[in-house]
C-alpha positions as a Python dict, from the first residue, in 0.01 Angstrom:
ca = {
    (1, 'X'): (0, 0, 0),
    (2, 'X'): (87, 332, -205),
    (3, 'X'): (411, 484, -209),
    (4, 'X'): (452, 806, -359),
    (5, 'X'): (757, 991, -479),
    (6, 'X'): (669, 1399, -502),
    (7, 'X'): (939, 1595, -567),
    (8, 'X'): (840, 2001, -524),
    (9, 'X'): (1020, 2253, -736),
    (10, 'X'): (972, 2649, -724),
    (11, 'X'): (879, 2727, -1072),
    (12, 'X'): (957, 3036, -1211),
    (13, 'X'): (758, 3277, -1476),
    (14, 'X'): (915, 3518, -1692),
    (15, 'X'): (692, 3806, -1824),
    (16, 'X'): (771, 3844, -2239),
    (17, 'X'): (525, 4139, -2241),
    (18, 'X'): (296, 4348, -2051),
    (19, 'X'): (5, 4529, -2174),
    (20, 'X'): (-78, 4721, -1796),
    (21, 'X'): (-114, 5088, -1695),
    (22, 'X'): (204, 5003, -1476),
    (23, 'X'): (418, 4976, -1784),
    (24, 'X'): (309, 5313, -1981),
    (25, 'X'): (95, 5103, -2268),
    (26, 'X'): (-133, 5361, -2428),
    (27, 'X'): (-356, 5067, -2456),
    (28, 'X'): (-355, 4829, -2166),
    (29, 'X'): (-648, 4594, -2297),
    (30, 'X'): (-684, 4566, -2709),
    (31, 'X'): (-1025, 4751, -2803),
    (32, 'X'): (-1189, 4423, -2907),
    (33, 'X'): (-1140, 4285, -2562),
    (34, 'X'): (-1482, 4330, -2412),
    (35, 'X'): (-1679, 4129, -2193),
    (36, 'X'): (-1797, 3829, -2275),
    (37, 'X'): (-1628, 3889, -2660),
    (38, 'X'): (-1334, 3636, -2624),
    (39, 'X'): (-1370, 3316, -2470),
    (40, 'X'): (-1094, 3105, -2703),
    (41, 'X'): (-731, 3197, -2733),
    (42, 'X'): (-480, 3008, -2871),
    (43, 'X'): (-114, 3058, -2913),
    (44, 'X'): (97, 2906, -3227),
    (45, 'X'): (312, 3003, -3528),
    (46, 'X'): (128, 3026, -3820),
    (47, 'X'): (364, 3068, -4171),
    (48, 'X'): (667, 3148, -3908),
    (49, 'X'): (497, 3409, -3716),
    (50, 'X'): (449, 3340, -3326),
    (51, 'X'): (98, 3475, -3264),
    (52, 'X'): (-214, 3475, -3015),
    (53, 'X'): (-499, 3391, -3203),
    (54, 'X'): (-850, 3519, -3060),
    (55, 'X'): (-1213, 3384, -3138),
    (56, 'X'): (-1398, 3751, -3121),
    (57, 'X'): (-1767, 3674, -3072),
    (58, 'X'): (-1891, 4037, -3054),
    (59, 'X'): (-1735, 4109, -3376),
    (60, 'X'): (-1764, 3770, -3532),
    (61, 'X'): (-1404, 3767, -3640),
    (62, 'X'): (-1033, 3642, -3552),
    (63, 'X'): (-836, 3904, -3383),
    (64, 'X'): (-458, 3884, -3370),
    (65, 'X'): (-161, 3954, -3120),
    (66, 'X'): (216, 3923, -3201),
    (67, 'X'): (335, 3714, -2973),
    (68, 'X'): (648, 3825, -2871),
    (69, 'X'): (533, 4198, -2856),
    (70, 'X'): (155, 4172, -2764),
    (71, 'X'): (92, 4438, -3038),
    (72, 'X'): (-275, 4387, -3256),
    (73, 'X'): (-168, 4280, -3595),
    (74, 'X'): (-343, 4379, -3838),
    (75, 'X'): (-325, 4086, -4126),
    (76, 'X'): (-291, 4166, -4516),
    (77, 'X'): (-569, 3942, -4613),
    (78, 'X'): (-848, 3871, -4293),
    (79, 'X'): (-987, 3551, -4255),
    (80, 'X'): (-1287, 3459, -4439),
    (81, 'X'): (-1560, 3387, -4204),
    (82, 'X'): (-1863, 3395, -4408),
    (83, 'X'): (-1936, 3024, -4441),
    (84, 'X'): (-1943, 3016, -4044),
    (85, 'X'): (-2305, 3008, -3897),
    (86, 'X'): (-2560, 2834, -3675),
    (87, 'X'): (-2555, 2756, -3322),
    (88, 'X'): (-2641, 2972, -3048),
    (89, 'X'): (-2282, 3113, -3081),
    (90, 'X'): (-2109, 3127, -3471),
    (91, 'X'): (-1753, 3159, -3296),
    (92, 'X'): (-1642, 3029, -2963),
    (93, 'X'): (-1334, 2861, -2932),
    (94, 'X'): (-979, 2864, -3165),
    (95, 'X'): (-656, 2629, -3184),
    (96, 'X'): (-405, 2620, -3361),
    (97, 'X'): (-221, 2288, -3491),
    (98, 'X'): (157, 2214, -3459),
    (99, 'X'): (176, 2274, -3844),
    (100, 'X'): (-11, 2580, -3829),
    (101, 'X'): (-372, 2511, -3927),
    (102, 'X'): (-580, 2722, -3720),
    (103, 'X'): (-919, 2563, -3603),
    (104, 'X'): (-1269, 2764, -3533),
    (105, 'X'): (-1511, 2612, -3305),
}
């Protein structure tokens, strides 16, 4: 016998940001987004800045988004890729640790 207890709650979802024609933005999808480009995201705060991190395969790079704004950010220093080869794909997938080490897969 199996007795289960389910207990069904509405959830609710609160937009922080919209990047849609509906809301005026000039630029409803960042220019890097292109098909098939971005497979990994990853959200986390990364020396105490909340961002969405993005593996960019087209453009072999990590793109970034502010996460409480959605804006591009455009970093002081950009990551260093160039060690980062092989494979049928160089970049596919990104994480980012509780302490703020970001991972490229």
């Amino acid at each position: 016998m199996l007795a289960l207890a389910i207990d069904i709650q509405a959830q609710t979802l609160n937009t922080v940001w919209e990047r849609t024609s509906r809301t005026g933005a000039s630029e409803t999808l960042p220019s890097w987004f292109t098909v098939g480009s971005v497979r990994g995201m990853a959200y986390g705060t990364v020396d105490g800045n909340a961002r969405v991190y993005a593996a960019d395969r087209a453009n072999s790079t990590i793109q970034v988004m502010d996460a409480a704004t959605g804006a591009d950010v455009t970093l002081a220093t950009a990551f260093d890729l160039s060690g980062v080869s092989g494979g049928t794909l160089g970049i596919n997938d990104i994480e980012v640790s509780e302490d703020g080490a970001i991972f490229l897969g």
